[in-house]
N, C-alpha and C positions, 0 to 999 in steps of 0.2 A: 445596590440598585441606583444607576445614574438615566436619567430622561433628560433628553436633549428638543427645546424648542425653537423655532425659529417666529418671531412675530414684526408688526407694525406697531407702535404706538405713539400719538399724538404730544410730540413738545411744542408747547407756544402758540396751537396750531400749525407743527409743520409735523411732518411723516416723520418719524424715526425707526429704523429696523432692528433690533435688540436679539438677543441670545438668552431664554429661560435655560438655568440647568436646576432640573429636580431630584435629591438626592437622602434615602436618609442615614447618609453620615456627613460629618461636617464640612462642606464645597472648600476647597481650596485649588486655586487659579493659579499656577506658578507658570504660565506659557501662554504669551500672546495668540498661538495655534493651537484653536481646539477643534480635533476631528472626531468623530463620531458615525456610525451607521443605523439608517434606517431600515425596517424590513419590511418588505411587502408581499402581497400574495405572488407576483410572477417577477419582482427584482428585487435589489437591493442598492440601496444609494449611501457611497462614502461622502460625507458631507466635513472638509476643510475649510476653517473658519481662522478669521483674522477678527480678536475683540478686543476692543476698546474699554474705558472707563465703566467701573463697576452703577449701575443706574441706582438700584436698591436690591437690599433682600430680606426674607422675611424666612418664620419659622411658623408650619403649621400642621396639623394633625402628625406630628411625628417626621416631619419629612422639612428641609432642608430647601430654601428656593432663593435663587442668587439671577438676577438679569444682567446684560453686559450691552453695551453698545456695540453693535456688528456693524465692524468696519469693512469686510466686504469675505463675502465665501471662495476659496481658493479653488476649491475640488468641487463639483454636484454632478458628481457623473450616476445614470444608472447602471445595473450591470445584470445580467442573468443571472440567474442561480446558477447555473454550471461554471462561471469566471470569478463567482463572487470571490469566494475565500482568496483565491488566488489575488486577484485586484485588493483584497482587504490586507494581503501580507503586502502589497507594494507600494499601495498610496501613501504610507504616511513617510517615507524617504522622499517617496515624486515630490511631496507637499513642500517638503522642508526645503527642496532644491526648488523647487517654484517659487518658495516666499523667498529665497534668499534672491532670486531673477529679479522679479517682482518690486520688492522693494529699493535693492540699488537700481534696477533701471528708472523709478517713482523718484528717487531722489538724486538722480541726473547724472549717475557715477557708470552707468552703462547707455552708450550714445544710440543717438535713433535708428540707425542704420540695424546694428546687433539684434535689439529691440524689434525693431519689422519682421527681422528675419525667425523669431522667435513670436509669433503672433497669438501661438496657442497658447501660450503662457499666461496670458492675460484676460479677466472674467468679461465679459459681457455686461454693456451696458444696461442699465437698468431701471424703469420709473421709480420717484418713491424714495430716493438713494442718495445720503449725504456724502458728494462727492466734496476732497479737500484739494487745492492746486496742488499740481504735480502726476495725480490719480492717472493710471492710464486703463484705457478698456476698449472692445472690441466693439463695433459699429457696422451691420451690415459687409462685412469682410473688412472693414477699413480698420486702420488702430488713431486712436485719438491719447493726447494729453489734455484733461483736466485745467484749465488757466487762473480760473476763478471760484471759489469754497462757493459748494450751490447747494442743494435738495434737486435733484432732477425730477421734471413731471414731463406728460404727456406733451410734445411740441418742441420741448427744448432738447431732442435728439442731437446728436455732435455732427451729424452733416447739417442741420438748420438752427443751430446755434454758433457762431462763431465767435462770439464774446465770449464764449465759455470754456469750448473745445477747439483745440487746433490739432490739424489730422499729421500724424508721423505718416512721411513718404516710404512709400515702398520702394528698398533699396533695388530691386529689381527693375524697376519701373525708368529706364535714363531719364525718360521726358517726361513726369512726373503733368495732369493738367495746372494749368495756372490758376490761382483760388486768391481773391481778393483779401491782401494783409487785412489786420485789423488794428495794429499795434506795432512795438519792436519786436516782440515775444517770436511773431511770425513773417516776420520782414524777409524780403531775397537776400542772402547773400553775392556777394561779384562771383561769378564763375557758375552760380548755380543756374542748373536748364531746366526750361519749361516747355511745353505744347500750350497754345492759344490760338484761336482765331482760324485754324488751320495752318497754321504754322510751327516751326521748332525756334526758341530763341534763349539765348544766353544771357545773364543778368549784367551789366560791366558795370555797377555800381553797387557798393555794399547799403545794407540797410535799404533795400529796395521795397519800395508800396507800392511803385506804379504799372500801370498795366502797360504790356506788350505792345508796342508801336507806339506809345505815347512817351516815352523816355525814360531812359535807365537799359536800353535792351538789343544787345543784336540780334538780327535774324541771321539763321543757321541756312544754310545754302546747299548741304551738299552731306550725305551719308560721311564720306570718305575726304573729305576739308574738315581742318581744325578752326574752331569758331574762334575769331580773333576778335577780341573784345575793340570798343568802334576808338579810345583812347591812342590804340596802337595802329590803327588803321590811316591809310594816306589820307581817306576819303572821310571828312568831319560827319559823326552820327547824323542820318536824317530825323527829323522829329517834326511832329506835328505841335506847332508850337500852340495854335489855334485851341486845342483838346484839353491842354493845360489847364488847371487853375492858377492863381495869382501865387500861392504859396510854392507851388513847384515850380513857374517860371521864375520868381524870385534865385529857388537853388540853383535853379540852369544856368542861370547869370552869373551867381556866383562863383560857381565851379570854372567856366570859361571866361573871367576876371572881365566881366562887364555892365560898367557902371551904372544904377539906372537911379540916381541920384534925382528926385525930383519928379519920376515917377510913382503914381499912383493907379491909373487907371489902368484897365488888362491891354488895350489898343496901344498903348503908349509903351508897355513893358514891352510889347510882340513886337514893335515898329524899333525900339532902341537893342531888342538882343539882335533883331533881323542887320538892323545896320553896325553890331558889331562883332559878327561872325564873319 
């Protein structure tokens, strides 16, 4: 007889999600994936688990209990009675081909692209949930990467957390909307395209953080024109020099070899790149 739990319990005061397995013969754990079925009056749910570090166990009335850190459930689907057995002979193959997606795409060996295009693969976000960087999960249709080892609560959702989550584009998507970098992690690449503002625009500088018409960006012109980055263009990138802060007029300057030697003030930087472009 093996019993399978799933709970919450308090480390440190933070939320941790655990795995009871109640048993009486001796528990032994040789597979990071443990699946299991529940039964209910009108379904039955295969539940694919991915566990962690043994937390503790204990021996009582005859019976065997081992807890585990649950690192995240791979399968929780329901199913009717009529599909069950059928679904119960096929998950645990789906599972092992899921955690093997799953994990190299988490550990960066499968790119974002492949990854988008496989969305199902990956569990749903969750309160309550020690995520680790790399983690990736489903968000209101969207797929995010994990950036930063958290506990997820209510609020820090991967569309309104950006410190935490950065969203995988959909490879379908060309113009993808523009979403304010936070870091390198999630910077433009040169060539990558965006939608902003009501417009389509192309990144011509690698390591890009800045927003669409303020620099770093051509505007795209035309379904059927190839977007020429503004480097190789007759006509010198327009920019709104004024929009800038001091730190990126500083690089603008730099990149178009001009001097601002003895500048400090923002009026003084704008008036010295103006005079040597």
């Amino acid at each position: 007889m093996v019993e399978y739990m799933i709970g919450i319990m308090r480390d440190g005061g933070r939320p941790r999600r655990y795995l009871r397995i109640k048993s009486d013969e001796v528990i032994q754990v040789l597979d990071p994936v443990v699946s299991f079925t529940k039964e209910q009056e009108d379904k039955r749910s295969v539940y694919e688990c991915i566990v962690g570090n043994q937390l503790r166990k204990a021996q009582e009335g005859g019976f065997f209990y081992e807890w585990y850190e649950l690192e995240s459930v791979l399968v929780e689907v329901d199913h009717t009675p009529p599909i069950a057995s059928a679904v119960e002979d096929m998950a645990p193959g789906v599972a092992v081909a899921a955690l093997a997606f799953v994990t190299l795409a988490e550990g960066g060996q499968i790119d974002d692209a492949t990854a988008a295009e496989h969305a199902a693969q990956f569990g749903e976000w969750a309160p309550s949930v020690s995520y680790k960087a790399g983690a990736i999960r489903s968000h209101e249709g969207l797929l995010y990467r994990c950036i930063r080892e958290h506990t997820s609560q209510t609020g820090w959702e991967p569309a309104a957390a950006a410190s935490l989550w950065t969203q995988i584009a959909d490879p379908s998507e060309e113009w993808p909307a523009w979403s304010q970098p936070v870091g390198a992690h999630d910077a433009y690449g040169e060539g990558d395209k965006v939608s902003h503002g009501g417009g389509k625009w192309v990144s011509t500088v690698a390591s890009n953080v800045w927003e669409p018409g303020v620099y770093g960006w051509e505007a795209y012109t035309g379904e059927d024109e190839e977007a020429v980055p503004a480097a190789l263009a007759d006509e010198p990138e327009a920019v709104d020099l004024e929009a800038m802060t001091i730190p990126q007029l500083k690089e603008y300057a730099k990149e178009h070899g001009i001097s601002l030697a003895g500048k400090t003030l923002k009026a003084e930087i704008v008036a010295a790149i103006k005079a040597g472009l």
